[in-house]
C-alpha positions in Angstrom: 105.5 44.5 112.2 103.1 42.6 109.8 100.0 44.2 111.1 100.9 47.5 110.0 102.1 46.6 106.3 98.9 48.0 105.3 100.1 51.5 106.4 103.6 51.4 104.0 102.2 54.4 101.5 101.4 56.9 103.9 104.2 59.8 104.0 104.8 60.3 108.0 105.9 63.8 107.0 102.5 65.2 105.2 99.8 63.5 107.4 98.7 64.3 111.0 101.0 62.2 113.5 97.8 61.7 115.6 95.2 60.4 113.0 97.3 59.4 110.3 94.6 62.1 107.6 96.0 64.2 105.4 93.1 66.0 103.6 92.4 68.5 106.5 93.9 72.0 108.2 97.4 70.5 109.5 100.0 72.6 112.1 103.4 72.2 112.8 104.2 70.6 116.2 106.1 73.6 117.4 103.1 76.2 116.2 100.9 74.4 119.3 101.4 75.4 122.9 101.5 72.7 125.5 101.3 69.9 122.7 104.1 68.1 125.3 102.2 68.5 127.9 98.7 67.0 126.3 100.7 64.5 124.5 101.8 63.6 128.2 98.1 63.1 129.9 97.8 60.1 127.0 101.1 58.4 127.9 102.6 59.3 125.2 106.3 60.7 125.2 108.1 62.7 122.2 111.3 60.5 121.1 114.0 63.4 119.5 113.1 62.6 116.2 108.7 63.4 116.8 110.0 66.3 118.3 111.5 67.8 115.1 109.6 71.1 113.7 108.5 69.2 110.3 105.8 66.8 112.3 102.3 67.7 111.3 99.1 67.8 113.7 95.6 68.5 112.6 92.7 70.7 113.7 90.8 68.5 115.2 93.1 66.1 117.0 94.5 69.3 118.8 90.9 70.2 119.8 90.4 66.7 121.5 93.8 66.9 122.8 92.7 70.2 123.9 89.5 68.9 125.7 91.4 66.3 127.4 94.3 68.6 129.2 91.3 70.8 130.3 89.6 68.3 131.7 92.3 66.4 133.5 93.2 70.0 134.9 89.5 70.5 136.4 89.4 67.0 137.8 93.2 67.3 139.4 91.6 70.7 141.0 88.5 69.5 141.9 90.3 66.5 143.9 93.1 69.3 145.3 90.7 71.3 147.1 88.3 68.5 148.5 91.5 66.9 149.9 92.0 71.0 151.4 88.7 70.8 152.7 88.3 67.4 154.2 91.6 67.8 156.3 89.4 71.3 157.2 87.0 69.3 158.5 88.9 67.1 160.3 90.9 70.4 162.0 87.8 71.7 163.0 87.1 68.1 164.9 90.2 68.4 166.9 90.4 71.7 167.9 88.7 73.0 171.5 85.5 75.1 170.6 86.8 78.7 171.6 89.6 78.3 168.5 86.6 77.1 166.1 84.5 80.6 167.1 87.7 82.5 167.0 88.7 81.0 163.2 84.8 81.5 162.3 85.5 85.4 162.9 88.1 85.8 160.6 85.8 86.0 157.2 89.4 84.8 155.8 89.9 84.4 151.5 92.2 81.8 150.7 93.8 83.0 147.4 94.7 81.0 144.7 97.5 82.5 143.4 100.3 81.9 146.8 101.3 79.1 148.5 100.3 78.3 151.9 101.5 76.3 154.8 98.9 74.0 156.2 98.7 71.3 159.0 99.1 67.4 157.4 97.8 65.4 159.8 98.7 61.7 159.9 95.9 59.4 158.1 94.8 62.1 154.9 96.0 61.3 151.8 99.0 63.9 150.2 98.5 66.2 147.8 101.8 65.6 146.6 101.3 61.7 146.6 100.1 62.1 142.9 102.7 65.3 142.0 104.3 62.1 139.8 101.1 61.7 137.3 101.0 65.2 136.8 103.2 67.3 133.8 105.4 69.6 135.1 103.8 73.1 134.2 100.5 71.6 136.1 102.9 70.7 139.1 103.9 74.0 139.5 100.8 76.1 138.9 98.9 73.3 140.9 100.8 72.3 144.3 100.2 73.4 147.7 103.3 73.4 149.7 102.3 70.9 152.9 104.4 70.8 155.7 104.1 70.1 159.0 104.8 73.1 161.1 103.4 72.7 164.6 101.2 69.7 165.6 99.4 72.2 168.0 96.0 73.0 167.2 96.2 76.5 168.7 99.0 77.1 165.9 96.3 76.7 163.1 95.5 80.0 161.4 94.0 81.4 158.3 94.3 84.7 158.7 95.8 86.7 155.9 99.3 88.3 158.4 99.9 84.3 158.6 100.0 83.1 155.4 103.4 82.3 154.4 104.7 83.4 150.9 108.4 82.1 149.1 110.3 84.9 148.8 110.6 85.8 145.4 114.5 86.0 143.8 115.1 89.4 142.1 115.8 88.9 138.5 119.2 90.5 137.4 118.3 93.3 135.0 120.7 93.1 132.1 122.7 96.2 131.1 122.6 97.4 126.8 125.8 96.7 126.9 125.3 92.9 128.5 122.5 93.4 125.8 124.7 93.5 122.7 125.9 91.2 120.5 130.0 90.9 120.7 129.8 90.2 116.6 128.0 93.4 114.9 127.4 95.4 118.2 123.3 95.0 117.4 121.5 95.6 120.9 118.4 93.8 121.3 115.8 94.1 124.0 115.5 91.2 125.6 118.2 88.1 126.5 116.3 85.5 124.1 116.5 88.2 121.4 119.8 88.5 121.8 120.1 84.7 121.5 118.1 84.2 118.8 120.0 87.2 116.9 123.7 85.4 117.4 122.5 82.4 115.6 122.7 84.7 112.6 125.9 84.6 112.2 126.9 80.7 113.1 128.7 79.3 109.8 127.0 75.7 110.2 123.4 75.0 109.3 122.5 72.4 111.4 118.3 72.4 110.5 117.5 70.6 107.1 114.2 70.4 105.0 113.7 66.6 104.4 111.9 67.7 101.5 114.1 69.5 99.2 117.7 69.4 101.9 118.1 73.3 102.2 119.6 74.0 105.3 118.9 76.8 108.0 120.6 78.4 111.0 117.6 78.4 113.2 114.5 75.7 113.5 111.5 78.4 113.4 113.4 79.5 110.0 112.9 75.7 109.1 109.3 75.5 110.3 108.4 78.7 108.4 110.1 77.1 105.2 108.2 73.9 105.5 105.0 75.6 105.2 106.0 76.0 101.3 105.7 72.4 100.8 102.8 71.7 102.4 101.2 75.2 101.0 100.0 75.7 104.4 98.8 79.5 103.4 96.0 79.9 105.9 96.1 83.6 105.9 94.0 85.6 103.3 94.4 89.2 102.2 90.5 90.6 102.5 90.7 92.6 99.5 92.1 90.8 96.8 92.4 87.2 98.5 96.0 86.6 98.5 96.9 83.9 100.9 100.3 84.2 103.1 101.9 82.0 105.3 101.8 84.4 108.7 99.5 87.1 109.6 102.3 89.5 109.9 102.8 89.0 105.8 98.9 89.9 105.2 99.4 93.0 107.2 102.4 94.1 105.4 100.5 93.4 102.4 97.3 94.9 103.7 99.5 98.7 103.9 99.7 98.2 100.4 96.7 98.8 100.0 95.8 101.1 102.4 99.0 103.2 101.9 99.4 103.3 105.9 103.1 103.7 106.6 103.5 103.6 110.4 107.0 104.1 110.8 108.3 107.5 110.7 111.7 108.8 110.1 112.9 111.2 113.0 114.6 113.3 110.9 113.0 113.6 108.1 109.6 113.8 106.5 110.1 109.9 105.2 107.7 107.0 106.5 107.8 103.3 105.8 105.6 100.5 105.6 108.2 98.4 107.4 110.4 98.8 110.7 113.5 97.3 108.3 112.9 99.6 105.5 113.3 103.0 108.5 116.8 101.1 109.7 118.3 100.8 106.3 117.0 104.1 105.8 118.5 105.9 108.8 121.7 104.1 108.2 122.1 105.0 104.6 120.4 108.7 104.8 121.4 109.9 108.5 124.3 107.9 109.5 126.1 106.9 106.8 127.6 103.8 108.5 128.9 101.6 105.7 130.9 99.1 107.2 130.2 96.5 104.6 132.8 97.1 101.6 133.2 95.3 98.8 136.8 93.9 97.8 136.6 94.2 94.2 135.5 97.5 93.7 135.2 99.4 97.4 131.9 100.5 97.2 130.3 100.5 100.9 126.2 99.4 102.5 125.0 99.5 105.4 124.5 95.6 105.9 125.7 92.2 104.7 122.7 91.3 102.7 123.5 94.1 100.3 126.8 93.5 100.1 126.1 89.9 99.3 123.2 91.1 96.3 126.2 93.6 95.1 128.7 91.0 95.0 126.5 89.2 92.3 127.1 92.2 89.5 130.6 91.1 89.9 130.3 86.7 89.5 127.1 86.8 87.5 125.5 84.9 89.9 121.5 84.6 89.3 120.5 81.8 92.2 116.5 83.3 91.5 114.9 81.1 88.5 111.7 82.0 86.7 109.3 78.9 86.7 108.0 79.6 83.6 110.9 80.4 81.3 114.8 80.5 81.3 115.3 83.9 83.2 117.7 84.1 86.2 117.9 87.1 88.5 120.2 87.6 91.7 117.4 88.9 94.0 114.0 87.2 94.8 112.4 90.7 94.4 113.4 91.0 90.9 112.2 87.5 89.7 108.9 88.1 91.6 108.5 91.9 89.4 109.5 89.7 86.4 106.4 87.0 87.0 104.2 89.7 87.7 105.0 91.5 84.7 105.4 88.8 81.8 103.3 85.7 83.5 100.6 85.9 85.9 100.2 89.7 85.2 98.8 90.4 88.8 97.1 94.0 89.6 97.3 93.9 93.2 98.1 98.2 93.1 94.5 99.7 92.6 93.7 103.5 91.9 91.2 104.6 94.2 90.2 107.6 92.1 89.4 105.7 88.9 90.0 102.0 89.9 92.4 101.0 87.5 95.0 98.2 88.7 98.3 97.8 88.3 101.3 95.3 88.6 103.5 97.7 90.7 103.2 100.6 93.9 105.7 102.8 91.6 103.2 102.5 88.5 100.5 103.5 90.4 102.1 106.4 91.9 103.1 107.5 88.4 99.4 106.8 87.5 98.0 109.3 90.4 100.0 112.1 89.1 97.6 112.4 86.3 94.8 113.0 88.7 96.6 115.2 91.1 98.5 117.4 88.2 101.7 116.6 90.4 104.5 116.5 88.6 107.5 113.9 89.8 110.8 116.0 90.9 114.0 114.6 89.2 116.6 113.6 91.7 119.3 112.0 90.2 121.6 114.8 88.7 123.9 114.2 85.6 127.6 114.9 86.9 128.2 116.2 83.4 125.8 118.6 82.4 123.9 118.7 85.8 120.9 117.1 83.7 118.0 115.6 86.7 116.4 112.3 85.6 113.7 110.5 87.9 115.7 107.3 88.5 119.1 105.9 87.9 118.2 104.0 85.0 117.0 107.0 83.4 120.6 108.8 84.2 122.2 105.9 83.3 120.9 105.5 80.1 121.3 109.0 79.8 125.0 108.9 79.9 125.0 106.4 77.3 123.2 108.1 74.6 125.0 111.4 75.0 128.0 111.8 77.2 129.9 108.6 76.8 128.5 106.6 73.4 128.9 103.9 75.2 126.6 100.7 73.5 126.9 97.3 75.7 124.3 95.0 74.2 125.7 93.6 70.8 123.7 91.5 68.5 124.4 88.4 67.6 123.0 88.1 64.6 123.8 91.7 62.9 126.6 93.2 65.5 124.2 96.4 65.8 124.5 97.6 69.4 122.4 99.2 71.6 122.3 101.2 74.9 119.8 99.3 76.6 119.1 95.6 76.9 115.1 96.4 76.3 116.0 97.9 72.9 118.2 94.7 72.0 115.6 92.1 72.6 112.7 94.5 70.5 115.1 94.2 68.1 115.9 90.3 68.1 112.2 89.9 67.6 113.1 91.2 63.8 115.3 88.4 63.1 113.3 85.5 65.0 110.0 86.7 64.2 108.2 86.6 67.4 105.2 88.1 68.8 104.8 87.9 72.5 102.5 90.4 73.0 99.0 89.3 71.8 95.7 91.9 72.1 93.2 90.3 74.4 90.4 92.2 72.2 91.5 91.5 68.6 94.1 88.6 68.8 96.5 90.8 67.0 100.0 90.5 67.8 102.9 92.7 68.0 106.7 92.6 68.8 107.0 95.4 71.0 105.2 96.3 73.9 105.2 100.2 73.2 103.4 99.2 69.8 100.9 96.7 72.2 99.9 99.6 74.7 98.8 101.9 72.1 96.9 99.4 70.3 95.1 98.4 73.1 93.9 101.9 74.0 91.7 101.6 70.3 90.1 98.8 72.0 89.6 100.6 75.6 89.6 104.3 74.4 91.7 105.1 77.1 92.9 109.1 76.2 96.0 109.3 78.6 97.8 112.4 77.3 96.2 116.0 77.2 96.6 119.2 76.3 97.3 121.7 79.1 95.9 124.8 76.6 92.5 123.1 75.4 92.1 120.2 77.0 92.5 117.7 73.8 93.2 114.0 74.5 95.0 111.8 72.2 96.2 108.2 72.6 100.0 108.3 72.2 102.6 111.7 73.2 103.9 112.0 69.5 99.5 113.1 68.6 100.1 115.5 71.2 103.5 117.1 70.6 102.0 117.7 66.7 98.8 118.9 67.7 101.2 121.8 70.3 102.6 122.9 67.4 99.0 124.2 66.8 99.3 126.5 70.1 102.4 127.4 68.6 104.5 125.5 71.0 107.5 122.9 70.4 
């Protein structure tokens, strides 16, 4: 229409369906209860398109909205129990005195909460005359059942023995077997779990983003993916002021720093910050139920999603980009470790002895062994020489080096191999020239990180490694395995 040409720039999608602003606190249509209903009271009726998860409301337009279901609740229940008490009144007209005196002695309460069965004389208007105007959740917590019972005064009665109540249907109680899903056996505890679980493992997609056309199996998955475009992050982390899309993300991130870990293995001493992380871990430690096996190579996990990460050592596939250079990685965690480390270099992991921060939970534990004296026990054992190392990288690496020889990572430039990847791009940086690492102090530069770290701890006088006989510090382990020779020790 020609009077609306004026509105052709506004994106439907980002602005608020009800006030056409975009510049305030917006919500998804499905994140507000009895929007339907309040759209309803204003004439208005969702087509299946408005209905769609992606359509944005404000703050404010769901207050008034808000205001003006309220309201037109109090007035339908103001008008609902005058209409009760004026056919009261006209009762009390009709009936012979000694039934007035004997209803007058009954000191009856008329509760709200049941439905009662009342006379309807012929000339009052009908509570259910106006059933029509009302939504249907109002009709139902509204309505008094009227019906015409007995025309005889006499019949009348409040009294609480009288009061008629519909008998309330027994709801079938579902079995854990009628409970479990007929694909991976998961029980769940309720039916619309169990409903909500199946969709997991329908093959179409049927719930697209607009934005960016990635497609999802259920709409709330949708809905939560959404919020990424519109960087809807209204929840803050109180300690460092990290903002998350849910409150259940800030208080997963808040046992991070706390260290709470509320979900205790039943048979062992092992607790998680995460009611996933205790499945997996049961499965993998207690149960041992690998029914996901890979068809290249055999190996077994407990679920699909790790089957799926595996399968990517075989194809090479890296889906996870980084935004600020030309890395890949095949899981999300990884790329995430990777900004953190080389880009925004966030130190969400705090000591509380000492306050020093730091990128990642496994650095800081490391870190809090120098305050505690505690000493990390190995528990990945070389199948060779029975050798413990404190992860598998370590063992693998240590295979390498002395057991097999093996050197994967050729260069390019001078065919001079190496065991690990780190040591192969330190030494690219002789042939290119570069310096990523740049002191924040000096401005100096250096090619490896090792050579960075020490530097840095001229500048900070940071003393990290000391001597269990006297009690010397020194900046890097090589000054303090030449000063033990002093104590007469290798």
């Amino acid at each position: 229409m020609e009077i609306y040409k004026d509105y052709e720039d506004i994106s439907i999608k980002e602005v608020c369906r009800i006030c056409l602003t975009k510049d305030v606190k917006l919500f998804f249509f499905s994140e507000i209860h009895n929007l339907v209903e309040m759209l309803e009271i204003i004439s208005i009726q969702l087509t299946s398109d408005e209905q769609a998860p992606d359509n944005l409301i404000c703050d404010n337009c769901v207050t008034q909205l808000n205001r003006i279901y309220e309201f037109k609740q109090q007035v339908m229940r103001s008008f609902e129990i005058g209409r009760w008490l004026m056919k009261q009144h006209s009762n009390e007209q009709k009936e012979p005195q000694s039934v007035n005196e004997a209803n007058q002695c009954n000191n009856t309460v008329i509760s709200e909460s049941i439905k009662i069965d009342i006379v309807n004389p012929d000339g009052l208007p009908s509570i259910e005359s106006d059933e029509e105007y009302l939504p249907m959740k109002t009709r139902r917590k509204l309505r008094l059942r009227v019906s015409t019972i007995n025309t005889d005064p006499s019949a009348v009665s409040l009294k609480t023995k009288d009061i008629k109540t519909k008998p309330r249907t027994p709801r079938k109680k579902l079995s854990n077997v009628e409970l479990s899903c007929d694909v991976c056996q998961r029980k769940c505890p309720t039916a619309n779990a169990l409903m909500r679980h199946k969709k997991v493992h329908k093959e179409t997609k049927d719930y697209v983003c607009t934005k960016c056309g990635k497609a999802f199996k259920q709409s709330q998955t949708l809905a939560d993916h959404m919020k990424r475009h519109y960087d809807l992050k209204k929840y803050a982390c109180e300690i460092c002021g990290k903002r998350f899309y849910k409150q259940y993300n800030v208080t997963m991130h808040m046992r991070m720093h706390t260290g709470e870990k509320p979900y205790k293995c039943s048979d062992c001493d092992k607790a998680f910050t995460r009611p996933l992380l205790l499945r997996n871990h049961i499965k993998q430690r207690h149960t041992n139920d690998k029914k996901y096996v890979c068809q290249m190579c055999g190996k077994g996990f407990i679920d699909g999603w790790q089957l799926k990460i595996h399968v990517r050592t075989h194809t090479g596939e890296k889906p996870h980009k980084c935004p600020y250079c030309d890395m890949a990685f095949a899981v999300s965690s990884s790329l995430h470790s990777h900004i953190r480390y080389k880009h925004t270099f966030e130190k969400n992991f705090i000591c509380n002895v000492c306050a020093k921060a730091f990128t990642a939970k496994h650095t800081l534990d490391d870190h809090m062994r120098t305050h505690t004296g505690e000493k990390k026990p190995p528990r990945h054992e070389c199948s060779v020489c029975g050798k413990k190392c404190d992860s598998t990288s370590t063992l693998k690496y240590h295979m390498r080096a002395i057991h097999t020889g093996e050197k994967p990572f050729p260069c390019e430039v001078c065919d001079k191999r190496f065991v690990r990847k780190q040591h192969l791009t330190a030494h690219m940086r002789n042939h290119t020239g570069e310096k990523p690492y740049v002191c924040p102090y000096c401005g100096r530069a250096f090619s490896a990180s090792s050579s960075f770290s020490i530097h840095k701890r001229t500048h900070t006088g940071e003393r990290p490694f000391v001597c269990a006989v006297c009690g010397l510090t020194f900046i890097q382990s090589a000054g303090l395995k030449q000063h033990m020779r002093t104590h007469g020790q290798q």
